[in-house]
N, C-alpha and C positions, 0 to 999 in steps of 0.2 A: 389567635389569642396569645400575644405575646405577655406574659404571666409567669411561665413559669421560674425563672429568673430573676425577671425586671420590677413587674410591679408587685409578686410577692416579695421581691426582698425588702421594697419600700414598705411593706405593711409588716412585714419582722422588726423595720427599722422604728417605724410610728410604735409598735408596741410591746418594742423591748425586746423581740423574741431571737432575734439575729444573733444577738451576745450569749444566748442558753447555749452549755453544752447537753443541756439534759436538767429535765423536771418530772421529779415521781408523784407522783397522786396516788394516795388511800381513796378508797371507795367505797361508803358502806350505806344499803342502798336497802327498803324495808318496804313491805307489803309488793301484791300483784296487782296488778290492773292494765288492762287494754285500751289504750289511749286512742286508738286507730278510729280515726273518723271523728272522732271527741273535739268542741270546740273550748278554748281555753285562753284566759287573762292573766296578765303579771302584774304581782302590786308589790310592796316591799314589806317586809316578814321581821321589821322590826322599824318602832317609831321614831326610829334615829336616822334612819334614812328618806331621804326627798325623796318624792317620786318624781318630781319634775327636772332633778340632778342628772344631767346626764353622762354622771359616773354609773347611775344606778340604770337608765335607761341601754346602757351603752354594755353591761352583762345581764340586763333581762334578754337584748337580742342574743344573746351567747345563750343563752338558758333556752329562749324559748327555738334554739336549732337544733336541740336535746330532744324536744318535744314532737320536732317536724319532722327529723328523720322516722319516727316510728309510726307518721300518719297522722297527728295530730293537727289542730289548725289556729291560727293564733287568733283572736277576734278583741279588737277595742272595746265593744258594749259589751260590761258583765252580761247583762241582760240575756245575752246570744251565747249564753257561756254553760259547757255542764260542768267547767271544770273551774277552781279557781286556784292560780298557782304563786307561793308566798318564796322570794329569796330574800335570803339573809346573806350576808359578807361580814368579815374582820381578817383581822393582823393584828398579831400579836409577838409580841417581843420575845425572845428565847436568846439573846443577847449576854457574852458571859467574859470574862476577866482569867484567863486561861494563866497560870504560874509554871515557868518552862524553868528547868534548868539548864544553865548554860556552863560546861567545863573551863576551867580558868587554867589554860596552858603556861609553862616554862620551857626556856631554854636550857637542857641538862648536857647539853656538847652536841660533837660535829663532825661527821665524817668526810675525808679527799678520797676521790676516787679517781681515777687515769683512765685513758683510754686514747688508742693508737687508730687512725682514721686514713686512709689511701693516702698516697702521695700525690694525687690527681688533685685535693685542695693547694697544695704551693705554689707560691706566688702571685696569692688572690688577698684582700684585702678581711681579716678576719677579725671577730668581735668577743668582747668576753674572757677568760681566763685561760688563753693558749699558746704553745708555741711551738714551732718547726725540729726537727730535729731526723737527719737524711732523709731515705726517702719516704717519711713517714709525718703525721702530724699529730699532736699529745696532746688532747685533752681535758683539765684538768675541774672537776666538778667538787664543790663546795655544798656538804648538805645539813642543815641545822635540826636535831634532833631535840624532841620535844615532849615532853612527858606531859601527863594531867595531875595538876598539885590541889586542886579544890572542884568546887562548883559555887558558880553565884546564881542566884535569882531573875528572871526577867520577864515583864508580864505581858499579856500578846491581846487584845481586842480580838473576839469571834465573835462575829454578826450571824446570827439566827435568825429567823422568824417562822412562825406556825400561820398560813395563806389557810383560812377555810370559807369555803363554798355551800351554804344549806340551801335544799329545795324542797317545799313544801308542797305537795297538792291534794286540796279539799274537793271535794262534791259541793258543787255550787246548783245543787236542781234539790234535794232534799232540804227542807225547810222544817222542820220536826227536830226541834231541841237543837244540839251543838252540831254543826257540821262532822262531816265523819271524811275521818285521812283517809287519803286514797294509796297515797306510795308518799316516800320521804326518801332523799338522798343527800348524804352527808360526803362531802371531800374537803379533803383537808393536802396540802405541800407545807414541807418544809427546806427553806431551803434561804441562802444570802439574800435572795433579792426581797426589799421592803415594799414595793409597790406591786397591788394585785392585779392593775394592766397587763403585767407581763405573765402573770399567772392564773387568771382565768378562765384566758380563750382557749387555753391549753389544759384546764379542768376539763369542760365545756364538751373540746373537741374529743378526750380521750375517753367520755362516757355518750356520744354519740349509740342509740339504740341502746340507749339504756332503763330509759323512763317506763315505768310499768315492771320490772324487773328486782327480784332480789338478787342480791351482790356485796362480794365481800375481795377487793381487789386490790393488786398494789401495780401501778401502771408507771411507764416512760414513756416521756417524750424526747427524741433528741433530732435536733438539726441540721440531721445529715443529710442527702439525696432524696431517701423515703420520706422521709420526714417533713421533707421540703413538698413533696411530691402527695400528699396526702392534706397536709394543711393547705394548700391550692385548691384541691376540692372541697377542703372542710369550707374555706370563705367561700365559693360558689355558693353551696347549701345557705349560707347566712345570707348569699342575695340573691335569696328564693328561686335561685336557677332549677328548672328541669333535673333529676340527677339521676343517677343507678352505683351504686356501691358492691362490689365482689369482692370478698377481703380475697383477690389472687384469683382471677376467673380464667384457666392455663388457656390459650390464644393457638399455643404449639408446643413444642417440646420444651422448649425456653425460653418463653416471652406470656408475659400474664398482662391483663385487663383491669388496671384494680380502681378505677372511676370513668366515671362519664357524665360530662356534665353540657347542658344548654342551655341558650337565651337568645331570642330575637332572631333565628336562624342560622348562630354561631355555635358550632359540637365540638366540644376537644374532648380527646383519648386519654388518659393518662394512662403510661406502659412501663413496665417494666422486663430488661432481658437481662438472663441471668448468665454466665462465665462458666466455662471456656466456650465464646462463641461470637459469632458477628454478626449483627445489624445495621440497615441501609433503609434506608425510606426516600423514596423518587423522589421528583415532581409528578410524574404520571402517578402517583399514590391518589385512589378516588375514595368514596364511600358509596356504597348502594344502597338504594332505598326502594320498593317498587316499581323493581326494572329504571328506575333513572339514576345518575351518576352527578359525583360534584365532587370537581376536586378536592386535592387539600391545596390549603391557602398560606401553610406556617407549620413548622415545626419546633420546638424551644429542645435544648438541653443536647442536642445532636446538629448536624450540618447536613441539609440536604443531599443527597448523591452522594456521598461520603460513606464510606463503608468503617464502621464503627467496630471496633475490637475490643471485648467484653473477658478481662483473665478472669482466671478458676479460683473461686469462693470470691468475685465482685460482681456487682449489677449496675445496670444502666438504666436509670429515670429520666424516659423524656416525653411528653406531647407531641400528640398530631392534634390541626386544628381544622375545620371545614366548614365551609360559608355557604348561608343559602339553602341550610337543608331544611325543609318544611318542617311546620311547629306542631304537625300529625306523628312525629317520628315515633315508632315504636320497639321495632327492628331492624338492623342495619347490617350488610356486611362491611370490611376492609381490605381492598385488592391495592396491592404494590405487583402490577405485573412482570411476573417471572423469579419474584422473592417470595412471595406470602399472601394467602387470602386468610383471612378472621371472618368467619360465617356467626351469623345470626346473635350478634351481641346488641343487647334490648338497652332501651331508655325508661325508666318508670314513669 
């Protein structure tokens, strides 16, 4: 699964997220409820929005991967539905005309200064305000001295915006008077960028198990390694891949497990090793599965047979990828012979 790199960065590219250096998200997040097993629809949670727009279709799938991480299941027929679940979007301006003062310098005089430089410049072709003199070369430096005699006015455009995210979800099986809320999560970014493409998936992503939960949070995202390394999983989950999540499952003394994701007989690892230290991943790198073996096929973010050097307080995000591994997987080990085995890391 060559992804880690390549076609995630085309998908930061397609939705803006490559130019973040970082996106914080408020999170506040009401009532309990156990979603887990619970069948659920998305419809738009205010009459302003299409439902056939597929702006709006395009973060229900963001919404509804909110839902699936915690067991939920998405279904078309309300009819098949216990749940029904209402989003709402906006942007709003916070847009301001900032008045800066700027000091209005003079020139009040001037200081010469000299200075004596080896004899080893003589006879070379020299620039600027100097001259020879024995065995020695004089420097002669000019410097305009400047005071602050006022301030003028000068006014600066600051582009703001408030990105908020509501999510609504009703009891769609009780029929007796008004529907009754089941949980509501409100997020909100503030932050230069106008378009909520680039702000959503990244709502979305950073409340992953969150549905059914009270919460009251302030989150970042930023576009570094991990970052990079984590939103590669987040889109697997959006395309319904197999997955298992361990925020940091330790593997060994310095190397953690922190996704697993499959499809169609394709597993990648997502890894991370932490500084002062070195990692290597073969070719002979296999996966076990009951008693049978299956190479890896790719690794991203590292060089095969390459012994990789990890300094103190950095880490290294990379992928193993392996082909062919039955769509019964449950349990797996990771043997690199004569580097490292990782026993019994599960698939959900």
């Amino acid at each position: 699964m060559k992804r880690f790199l390549s076609t995630l960065a085309l998908l930061c590219l397609a939705t803006g997220l490559l130019a973040a250096t970082k996106i914080n998200v408020t999170t506040n997040a009401f009532g309990t409820y156990d979603f887990k097993g619970k069948h659920f629809y998305i419809i738009p949670g205010s009459p302003a929005i299409d439902p056939k727009d597929t702006e709006f279709k395009d973060y229900a799938n963001h919404v509804a991967s909110m839902f699936r991480t915690v067991g939920a299941i998405e279904v078309s027929d309300p009819a098949m539905a216990e749940v029904c679940v209402l989003v709402d979007y906006l942007i709003t301006s916070d847009s301001y005309t900032e008045q800066i003062p700027v000091p209005i310098r003079k020139a009040v005089g001037s200081v010469t200064t000299t200075q004596l430089a080896s004899d080893q410049l003589q006879g070379r072709t020299y620039h600027g305000n100097h001259y020879t003199t024995g065995d020695y070369k004089a420097i002669v430096a000019h410097k305009t001295i400047y005071e602050t005699v006022g301030y003028k006015t000068e006014e600066r455009q600051v582009d703001g915006y408030r990105r908020i995210l509501n999510v609504y979800a009703y009891d769609n099986v009780d029929n007796d008077g008004e529907p009754d809320m089941l949980w509501k999560c409100n997020m909100m970014s503030f932050g230069s960028r106008s378009n909520l493409n680039s702000i959503i998936p990244v709502m979305t992503y950073l409340n992953l198990f969150s549905p059914g939960k009270r919460i009251v949070e302030h989150k970042s995202w930023v576009n570094d390694e991990y970052g990079w390394a984590l939103y590669e999983a987040y889109s697997n989950v959006m395309r319904d891949y197999a997955w298992s999540f361990f925020p940091g499952r330790k593997v060994e003394n310095d190397a953690w497990v922190y996704f697993v994701t499959k499809k169609r007989g394709e597993l990648t690892v997502i890894c991370r090793q932490a500084g002062p230290s070195k990692r290597v991943v073969t070719k002979d790198t296999y996966l076990v599965m009951n008693g049978e073996t299956y190479p890896i096929a790719s690794v991203d973010h590292i060089k095969m047979d390459r012994t990789e050097r990890v300094k103190k307080d950095e880490n290294l995000y990379y992928t193993m990828t392996f082909l062919g591994v039955p769509d019964d997987v449950k349990v797996f080990d990771i043997v690199c012979p004569e580097k490292f085995t990782w026993k019994n890391i599960p698939l959900q």
